[in-house]
C-alpha positions in Angstrom: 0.0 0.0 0.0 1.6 3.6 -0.7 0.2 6.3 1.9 -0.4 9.9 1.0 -1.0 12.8 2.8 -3.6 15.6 1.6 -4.2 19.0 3.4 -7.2 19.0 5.1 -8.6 22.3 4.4 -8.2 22.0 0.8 -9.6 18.7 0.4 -12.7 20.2 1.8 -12.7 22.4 -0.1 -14.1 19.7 -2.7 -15.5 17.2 -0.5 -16.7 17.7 3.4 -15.0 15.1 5.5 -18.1 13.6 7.6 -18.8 10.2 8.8 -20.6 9.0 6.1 -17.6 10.3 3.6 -14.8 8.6 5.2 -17.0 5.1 5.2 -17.3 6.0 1.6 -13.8 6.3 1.3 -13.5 3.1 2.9 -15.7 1.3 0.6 -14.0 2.8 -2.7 -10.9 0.7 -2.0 -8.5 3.1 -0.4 -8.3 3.6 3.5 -8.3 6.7 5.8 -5.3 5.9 8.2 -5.9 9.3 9.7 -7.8 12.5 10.2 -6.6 15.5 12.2 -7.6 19.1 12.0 -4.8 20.0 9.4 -4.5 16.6 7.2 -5.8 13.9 5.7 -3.9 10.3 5.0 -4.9 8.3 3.1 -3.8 4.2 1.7 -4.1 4.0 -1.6 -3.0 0.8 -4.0 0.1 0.9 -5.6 -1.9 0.2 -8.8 -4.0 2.9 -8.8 -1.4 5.9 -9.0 -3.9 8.1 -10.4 -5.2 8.7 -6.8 -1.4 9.6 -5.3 -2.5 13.8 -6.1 -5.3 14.7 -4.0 -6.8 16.2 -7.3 -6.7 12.9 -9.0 -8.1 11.1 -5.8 -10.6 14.1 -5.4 -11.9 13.3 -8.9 -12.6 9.6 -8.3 -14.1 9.7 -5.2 -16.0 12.8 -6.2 -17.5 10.3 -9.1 -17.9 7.8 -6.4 -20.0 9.5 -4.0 -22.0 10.9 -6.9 -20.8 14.4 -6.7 -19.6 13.9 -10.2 -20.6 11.1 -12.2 -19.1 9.8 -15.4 -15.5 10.8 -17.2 -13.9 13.8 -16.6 -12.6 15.4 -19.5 -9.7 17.7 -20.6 -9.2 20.0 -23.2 -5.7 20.2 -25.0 -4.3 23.2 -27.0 -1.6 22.8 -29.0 1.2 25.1 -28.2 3.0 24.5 -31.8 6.1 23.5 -30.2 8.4 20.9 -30.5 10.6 18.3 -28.8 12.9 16.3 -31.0 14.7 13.0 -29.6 17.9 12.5 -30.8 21.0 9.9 -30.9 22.9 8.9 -29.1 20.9 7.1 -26.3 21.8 5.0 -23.8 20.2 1.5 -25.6 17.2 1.0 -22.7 16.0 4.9 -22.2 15.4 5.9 -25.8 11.5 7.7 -25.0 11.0 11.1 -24.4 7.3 12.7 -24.4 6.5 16.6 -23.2 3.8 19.1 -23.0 2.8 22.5 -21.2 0.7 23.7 -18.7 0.0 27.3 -18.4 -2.0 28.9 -16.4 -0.7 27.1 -12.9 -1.3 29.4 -9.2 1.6 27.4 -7.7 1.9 27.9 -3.8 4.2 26.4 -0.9 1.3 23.7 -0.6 0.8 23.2 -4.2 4.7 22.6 -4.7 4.6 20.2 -1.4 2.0 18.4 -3.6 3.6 18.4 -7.1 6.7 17.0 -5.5 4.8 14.4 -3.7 2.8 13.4 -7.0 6.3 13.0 -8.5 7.7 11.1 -5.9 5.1 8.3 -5.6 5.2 7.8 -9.3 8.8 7.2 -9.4 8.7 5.0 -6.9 5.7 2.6 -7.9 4.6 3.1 -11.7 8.2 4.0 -12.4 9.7 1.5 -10.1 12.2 3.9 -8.2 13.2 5.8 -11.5 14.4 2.0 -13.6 11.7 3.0 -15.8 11.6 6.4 -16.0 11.8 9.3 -14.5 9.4 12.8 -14.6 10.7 16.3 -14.6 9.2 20.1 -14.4 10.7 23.4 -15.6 9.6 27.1 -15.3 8.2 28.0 -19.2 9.9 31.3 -19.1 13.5 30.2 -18.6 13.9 27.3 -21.1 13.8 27.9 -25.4 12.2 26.2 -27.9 12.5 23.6 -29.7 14.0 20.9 -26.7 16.5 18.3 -27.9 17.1 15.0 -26.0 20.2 13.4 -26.5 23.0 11.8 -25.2 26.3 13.1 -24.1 29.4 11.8 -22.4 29.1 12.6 -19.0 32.3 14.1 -18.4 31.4 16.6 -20.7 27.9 17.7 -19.5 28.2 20.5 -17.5 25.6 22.1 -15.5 24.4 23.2 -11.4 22.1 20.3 -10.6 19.2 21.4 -7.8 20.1 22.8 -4.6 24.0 22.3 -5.6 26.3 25.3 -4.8 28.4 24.9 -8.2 28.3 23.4 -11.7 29.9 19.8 -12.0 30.0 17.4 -14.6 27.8 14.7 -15.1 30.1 12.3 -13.8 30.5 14.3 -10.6 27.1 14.5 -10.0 26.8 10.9 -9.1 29.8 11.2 -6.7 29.1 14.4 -5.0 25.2 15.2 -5.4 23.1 13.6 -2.5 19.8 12.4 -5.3 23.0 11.4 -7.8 24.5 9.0 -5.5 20.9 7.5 -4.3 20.3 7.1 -8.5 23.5 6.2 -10.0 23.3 2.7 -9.9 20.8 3.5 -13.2 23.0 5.0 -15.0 26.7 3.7 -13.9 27.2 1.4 -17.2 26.0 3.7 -19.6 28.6 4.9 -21.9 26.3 8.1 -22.6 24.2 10.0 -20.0 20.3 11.3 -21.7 20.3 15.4 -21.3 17.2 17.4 -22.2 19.1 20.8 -23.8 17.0 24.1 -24.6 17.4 25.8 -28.0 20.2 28.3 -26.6 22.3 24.8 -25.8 21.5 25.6 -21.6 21.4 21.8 -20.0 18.1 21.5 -18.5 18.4 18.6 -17.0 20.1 14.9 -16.7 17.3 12.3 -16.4 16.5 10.1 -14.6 19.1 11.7 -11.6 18.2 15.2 -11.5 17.2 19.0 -12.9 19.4 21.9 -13.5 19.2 24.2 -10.7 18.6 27.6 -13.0 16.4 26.3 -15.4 14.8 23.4 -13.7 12.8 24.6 -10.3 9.9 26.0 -9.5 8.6 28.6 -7.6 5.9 30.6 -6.6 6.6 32.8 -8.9 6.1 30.0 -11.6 2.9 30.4 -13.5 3.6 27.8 -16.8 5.1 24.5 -16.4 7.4 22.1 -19.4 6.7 18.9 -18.1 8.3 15.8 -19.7 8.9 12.2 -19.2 11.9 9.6 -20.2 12.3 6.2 -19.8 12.3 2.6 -21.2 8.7 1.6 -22.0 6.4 4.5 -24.2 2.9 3.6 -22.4 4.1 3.4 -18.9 5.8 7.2 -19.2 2.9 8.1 -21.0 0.7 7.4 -18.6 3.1 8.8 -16.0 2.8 12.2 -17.6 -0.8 12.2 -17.9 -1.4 11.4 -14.2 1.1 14.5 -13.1 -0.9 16.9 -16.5 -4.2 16.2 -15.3 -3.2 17.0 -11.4 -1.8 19.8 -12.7 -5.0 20.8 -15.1 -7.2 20.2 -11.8 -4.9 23.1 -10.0 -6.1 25.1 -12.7 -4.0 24.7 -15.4 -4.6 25.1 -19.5 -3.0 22.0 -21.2 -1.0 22.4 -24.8 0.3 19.8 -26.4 4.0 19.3 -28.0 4.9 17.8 -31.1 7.1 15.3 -30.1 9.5 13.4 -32.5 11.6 10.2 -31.4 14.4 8.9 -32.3 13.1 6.6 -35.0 11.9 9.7 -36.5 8.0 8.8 -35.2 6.0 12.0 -34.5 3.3 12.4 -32.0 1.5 15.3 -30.6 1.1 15.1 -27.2 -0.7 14.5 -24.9 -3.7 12.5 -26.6 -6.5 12.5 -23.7 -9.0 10.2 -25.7 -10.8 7.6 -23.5 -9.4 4.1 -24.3 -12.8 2.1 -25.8 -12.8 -1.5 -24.3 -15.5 -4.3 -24.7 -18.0 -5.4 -21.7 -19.9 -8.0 -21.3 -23.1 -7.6 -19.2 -23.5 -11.6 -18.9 -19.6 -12.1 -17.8 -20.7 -9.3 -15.5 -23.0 -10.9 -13.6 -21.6 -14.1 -14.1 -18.6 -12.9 -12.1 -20.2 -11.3 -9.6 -22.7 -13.1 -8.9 -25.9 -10.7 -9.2 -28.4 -9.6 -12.3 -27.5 -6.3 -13.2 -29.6 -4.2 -16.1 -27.9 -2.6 -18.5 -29.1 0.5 -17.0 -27.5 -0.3 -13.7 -24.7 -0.9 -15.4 -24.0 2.2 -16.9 -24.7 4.2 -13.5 -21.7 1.8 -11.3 -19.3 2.5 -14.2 -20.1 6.4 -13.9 -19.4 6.0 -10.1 -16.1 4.5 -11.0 -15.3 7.3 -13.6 -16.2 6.0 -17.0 -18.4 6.5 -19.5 -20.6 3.3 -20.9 -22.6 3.2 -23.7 -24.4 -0.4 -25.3 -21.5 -2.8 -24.3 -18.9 -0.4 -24.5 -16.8 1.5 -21.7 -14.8 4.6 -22.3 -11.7 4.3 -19.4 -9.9 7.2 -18.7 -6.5 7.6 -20.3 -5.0 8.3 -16.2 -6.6 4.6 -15.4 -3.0 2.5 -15.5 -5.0 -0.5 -14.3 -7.7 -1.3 -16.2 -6.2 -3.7 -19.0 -8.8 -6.2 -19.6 -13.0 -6.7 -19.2 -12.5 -8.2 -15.4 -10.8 -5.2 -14.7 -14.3 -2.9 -15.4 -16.1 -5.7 -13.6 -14.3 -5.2 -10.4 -15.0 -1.5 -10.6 -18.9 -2.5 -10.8 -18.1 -4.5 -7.6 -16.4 -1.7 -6.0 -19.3 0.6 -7.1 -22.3 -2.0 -6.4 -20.2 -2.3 -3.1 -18.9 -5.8 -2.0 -20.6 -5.0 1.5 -23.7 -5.6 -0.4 -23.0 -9.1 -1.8 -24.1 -12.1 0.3 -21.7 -15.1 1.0 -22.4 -18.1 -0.4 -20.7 -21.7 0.7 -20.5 -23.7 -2.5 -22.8 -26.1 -3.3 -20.1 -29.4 -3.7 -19.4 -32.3 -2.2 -15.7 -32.6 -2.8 -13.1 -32.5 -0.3 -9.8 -30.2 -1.0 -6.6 -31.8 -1.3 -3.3 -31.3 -2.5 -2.5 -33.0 -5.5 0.6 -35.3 -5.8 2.3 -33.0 -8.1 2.3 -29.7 -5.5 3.4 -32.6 -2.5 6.6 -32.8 -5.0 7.1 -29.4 -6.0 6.9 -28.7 -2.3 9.6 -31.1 -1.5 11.9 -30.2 -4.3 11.2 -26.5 -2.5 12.1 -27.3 0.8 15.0 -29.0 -0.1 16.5 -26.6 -2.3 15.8 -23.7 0.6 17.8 -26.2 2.6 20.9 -25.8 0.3 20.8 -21.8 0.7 18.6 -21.0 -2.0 15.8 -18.1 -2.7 12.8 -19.2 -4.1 11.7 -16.7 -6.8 8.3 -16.3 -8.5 8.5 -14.6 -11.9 5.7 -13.1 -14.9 4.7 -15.9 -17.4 5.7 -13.1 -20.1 8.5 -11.7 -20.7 9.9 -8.7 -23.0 11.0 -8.6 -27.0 14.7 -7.1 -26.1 15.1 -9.9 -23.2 14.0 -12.4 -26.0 16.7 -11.3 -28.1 19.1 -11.3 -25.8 19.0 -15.3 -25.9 19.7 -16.8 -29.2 17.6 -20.1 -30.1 14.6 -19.1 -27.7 11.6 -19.7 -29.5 8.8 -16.3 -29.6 5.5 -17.1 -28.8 3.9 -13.3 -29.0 0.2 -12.4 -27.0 -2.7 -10.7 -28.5 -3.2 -7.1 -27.4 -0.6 -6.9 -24.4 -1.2 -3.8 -23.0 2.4 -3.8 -21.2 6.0 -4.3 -22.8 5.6 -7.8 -21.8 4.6 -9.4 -25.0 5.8 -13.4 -25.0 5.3 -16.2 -23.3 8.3 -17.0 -21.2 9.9 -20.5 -23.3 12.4 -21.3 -20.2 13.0 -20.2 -16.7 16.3 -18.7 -17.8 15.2 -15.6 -19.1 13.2 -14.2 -15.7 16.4 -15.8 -14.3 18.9 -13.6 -15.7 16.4 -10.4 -15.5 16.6 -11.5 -11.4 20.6 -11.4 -11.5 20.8 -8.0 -13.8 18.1 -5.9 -11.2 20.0 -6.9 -8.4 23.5 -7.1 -9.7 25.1 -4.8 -6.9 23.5 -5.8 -4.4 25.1 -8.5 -1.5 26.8 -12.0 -3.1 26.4 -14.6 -3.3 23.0 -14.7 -5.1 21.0 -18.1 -5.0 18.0 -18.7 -6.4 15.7 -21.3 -7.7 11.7 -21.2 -9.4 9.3 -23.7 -9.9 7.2 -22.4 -12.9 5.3 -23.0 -16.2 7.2 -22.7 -20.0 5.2 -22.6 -23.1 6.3 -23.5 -26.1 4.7 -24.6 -29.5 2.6 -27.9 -30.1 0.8 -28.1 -33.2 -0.7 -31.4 -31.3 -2.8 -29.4 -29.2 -5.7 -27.7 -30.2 -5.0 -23.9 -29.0 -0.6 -24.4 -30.5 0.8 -24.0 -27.5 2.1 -26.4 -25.0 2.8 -25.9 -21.2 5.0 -27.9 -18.8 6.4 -27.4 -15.4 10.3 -26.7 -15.3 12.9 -26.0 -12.3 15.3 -23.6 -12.8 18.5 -23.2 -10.3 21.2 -20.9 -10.6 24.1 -19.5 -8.5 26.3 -16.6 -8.6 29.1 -16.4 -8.3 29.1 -20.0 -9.2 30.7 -22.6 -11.9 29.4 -26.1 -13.3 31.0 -28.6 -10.8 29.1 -26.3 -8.0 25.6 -26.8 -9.8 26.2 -30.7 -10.9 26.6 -31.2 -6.7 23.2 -30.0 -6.3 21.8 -31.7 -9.2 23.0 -35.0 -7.9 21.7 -34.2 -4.7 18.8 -33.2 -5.8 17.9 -37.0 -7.8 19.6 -39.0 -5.2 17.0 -37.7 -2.8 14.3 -38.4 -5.0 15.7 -41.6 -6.0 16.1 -40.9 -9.5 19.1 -41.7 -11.6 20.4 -39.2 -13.8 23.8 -38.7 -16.0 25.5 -35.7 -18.1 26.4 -35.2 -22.1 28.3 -32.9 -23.3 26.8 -30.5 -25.7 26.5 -27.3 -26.8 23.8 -24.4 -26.4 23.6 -21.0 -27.2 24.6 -18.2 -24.1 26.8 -20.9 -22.7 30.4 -21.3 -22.6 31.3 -24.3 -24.5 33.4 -26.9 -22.9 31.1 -26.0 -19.6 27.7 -27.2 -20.6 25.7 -30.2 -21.0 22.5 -32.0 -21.3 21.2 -33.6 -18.1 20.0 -37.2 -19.5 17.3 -39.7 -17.7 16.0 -42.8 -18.8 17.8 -42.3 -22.1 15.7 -38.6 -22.5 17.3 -35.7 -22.4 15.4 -33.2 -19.7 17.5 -30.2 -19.1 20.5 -28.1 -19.4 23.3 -27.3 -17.0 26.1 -25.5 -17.0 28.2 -21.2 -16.9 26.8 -18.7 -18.7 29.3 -17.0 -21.8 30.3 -13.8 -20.8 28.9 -12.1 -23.9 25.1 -13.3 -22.5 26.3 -11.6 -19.1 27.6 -8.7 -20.3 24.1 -8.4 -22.6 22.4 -8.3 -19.5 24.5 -5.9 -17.4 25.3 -8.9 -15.0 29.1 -8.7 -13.8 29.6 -11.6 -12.1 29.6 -15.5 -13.3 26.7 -17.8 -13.4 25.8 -21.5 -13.4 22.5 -22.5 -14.6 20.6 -25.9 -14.2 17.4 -25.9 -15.7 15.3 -28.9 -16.2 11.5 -30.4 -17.0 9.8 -31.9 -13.9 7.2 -33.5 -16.1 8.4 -36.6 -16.3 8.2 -37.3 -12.8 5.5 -35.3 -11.6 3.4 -37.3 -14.3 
């Protein structure tokens, strides 16, 4: 749960805090933690980081309570001016997007607020600034048209925030208090991304920090450049839009930037046009159990802050966690209220029981946990670049991802080495094992696509003899018999790999990662890797 804090006075200014408003509150899915005479606090999901401004949470739980029904919309001028994304670029932050607010009556409070906004979204939707990071500049002091591009950081020189001289880039991770917290982002980038005004003044070096002349606000500020780097285009888009729209809220006028990327791809933006998604009014009730009218419908979905119209929903472009139809269905749950819905005890005979195959993966579990090892649980998809990364993987790509998760993971090994490269400085050695699901494809089976359960285990620092002792242990306990042919597979050192062979079928792979696979994934020390398919015995 992430907690924010809103002044008291001004949320009432919207919304009168009585009894019957905080049980509201209660039921809309978020929590008062507590109420004094000057504040608000509030718990509010990490995946809805729409509601981390009290503007943004003011508009849904305005919608909830009634106050104001439906989807709130925006209107977007365009301000005819331009940001142009240029190379070089570090290889994973390659996005840039920007637009402008004018019009903004920025206070102590308000700036409390904005900094806030910023500071839960690069810590949750953002994931501490690894995918991007969010930035605001006073209009007046910056020229058009912005350039973002990548220089060599000894050369970038600028003041960063609340820093008494100008430094290099370099230095600012050594000497700056936010540059040392952040540079383990940027420390193996041969480049460092710079946003640069027309007049060549450095505006700022994302994702560490702003330049101190051109890149705080005050309040004296009255019109805002806002932008937004990072890795993936949807998740900073919808980063921006959530910060915009709190901004817009304060009053605000929002004009859009044309804004070109490296590819040479132009957008103007922001675009604030409701996503149109598809909703069943059978899976509906089906789901939650109760007979809804269409009618009905239509008036929980307002509460919730969309629009619906004969079996389709218009969802707010700020709504990071609506993806799919059970998504709007919970929101008709929320709005219907689950205080509302009766308990039923299933109407079965059976007895629950846990199958044979869990009673194994359980044991292989503890006794890997008894070894030293950290049992991991990974996403079933994975990304395009981390496909690439591994040579012979084969892509199996889902319909409509709305995330830069795209394929179905084909081994344990890639979620493996994404493990090793996140936490690559932190404490060694590193130790860790999953029991998951790989799909791969089978013409023999009606949908194409095949599923079986694998183990991975892998070490670091580590080498083949260490991961063949576990291996064997691992059989001999189970009373299996086992034995190892050479071979030779892509991303491992040759000489140092092999099958892992029982009753005469090959089941896995074992053996140290090539230091060209590491180095692809940023990971600095060795690797051993054992992975194998457990359905052969747990069939």
């Amino acid at each position: 749960m992430a907690s924010v804090k809103f002044p008291r006075k001004e949320f009432e200014k919207n919304i009168k805090l009585t009894k019957e408003i905080e049980d509201k509150i209660n039921l809309f899915g978020t929590h008062v933690e507590s109420l004094t005479d000057s504040e608000i606090e509030i718990e509010v999901l990490p995946n809805r980081p729409d509601l981390f401004s009290m503007q943004g949470y003011v508009r849904a739980i305005s919608a909830f309570i009634g106050k104001s029904p439906g989807l709130k919309k925006y209107t977007v001028s365009s301000s005819g001016e331009k940001l142009i994304v240029k190379k070089p670029l570090p290889k994973n932050w390659v996005y840039a997007y920007a637009c402008i607010v004018k019009g903004v009556k920025f206070d102590n409070e308000r700036i409390k607020e904005v900094i806030q906004i910023q500071e839960k979204l690069g810590a949750t939707l953002l994931r501490n600034r690894k995918k991007g990071g969010i930035g605001l500049y006073p209009l007046d002091k910056i020229s058009f048209p912005i350039t973002f591009k990548g220089m060599n950081p000894d050369e970038i020189m600028f003041r960063p925030l609340e820093y008494p001289e100008i430094i290099t880039g370099r230095q600012v991770l050594a000497r700056h208090p936010t540059g040392r917290e952040y540079a383990h982002l940027v420390s193996d980038w041969d480049v460092f991304p710079v946003f640069v005004d027309s007049k060549g003044v450095i505006m700022s070096m994302p994702p560490i920090i702003n330049a101190h002349e051109v890149g705080k606000i005050d309040e004296n500020t009255k019109n805002v450049f806002v932008e937004c780097t990072g890795t993936d285009p949807n998740v900073i888009k919808k980063a921006l839009i959530i910060l915009l729209t709190a901004l817009a809220e304060m009053g605000g006028k929002i004009h859009s930037i044309e804004c070109t990327q490296q590819d040479g791809e132009k957008e103007s933006f922001p675009d604030l046009s409701p996503e149109k998604m598809k909703l069943s009014l059978d899976n509906a009730n089906k789901l939650i159990g109760l007979d809804l009218k269409e009618n009905e419908v239509e008036r929980f979905l307002a509460k919730m802050g969309h629009d619906y119209k004969k079996g389709t929903v218009s969802v707010a472009p700020w709504r990071t966690d609506v993806l799919h139809e059970v998504d709007l269905i919970e929101d008709i749950a929320i709005a219907y209220g689950y205080d509302k819905i009766q308990p039923e005890i299933p109407k079965v005979s059976t007895i629950g029981g846990e199958s044979r195959a869990s009673q194994i993966k359980s044991k292989i579990a503890e006794a890997l946990i008894g070894l030293g090892f950290l049992e991991i649980s990974s996403y079933h998809l994975v990304k395009e670049d981390e496909i690439k990364r591994n040579k012979g993987l084969e892509k199996i790509e889902v319909e409509d991802s709305k995330t830069e998760y795209k394929y179905l993971r084909p081994s344990l090994l890639v979620p493996a080495l994404r493990i090793f490269s996140e936490n690559k400085d932190n404490e060694y050695p590193q130790k860790i094992f999953e029991i998951g699901t790989v799909f791969l494809k089978d013409n023999k089976i009606e949908t194409g696509i095949g599923e079986s359960s694998h183990l991975i285990v892998a070490s670091s620092p580590a080498n083949f003899t260490e991961l063949k002792q576990v291996l064997e242990y691992l059989f001999r306990s189970f009373g299996i018999k086992c034995s190892l042919k050479e071979s030779v597979k892509d991303g491992f050192i040759e000489g140092r790999v092999g099958e892992v062979i029982s009753n005469g079928k090959s089941i896995g792979v074992i053996g140290e990662m090539h230091p060209e696979t590491l180095r692809e994934w940023g990971i600095k020390m060795p690797i051993a890797f054992l992975e194998i398919n457990l359905d052969p015995f747990l069939a």
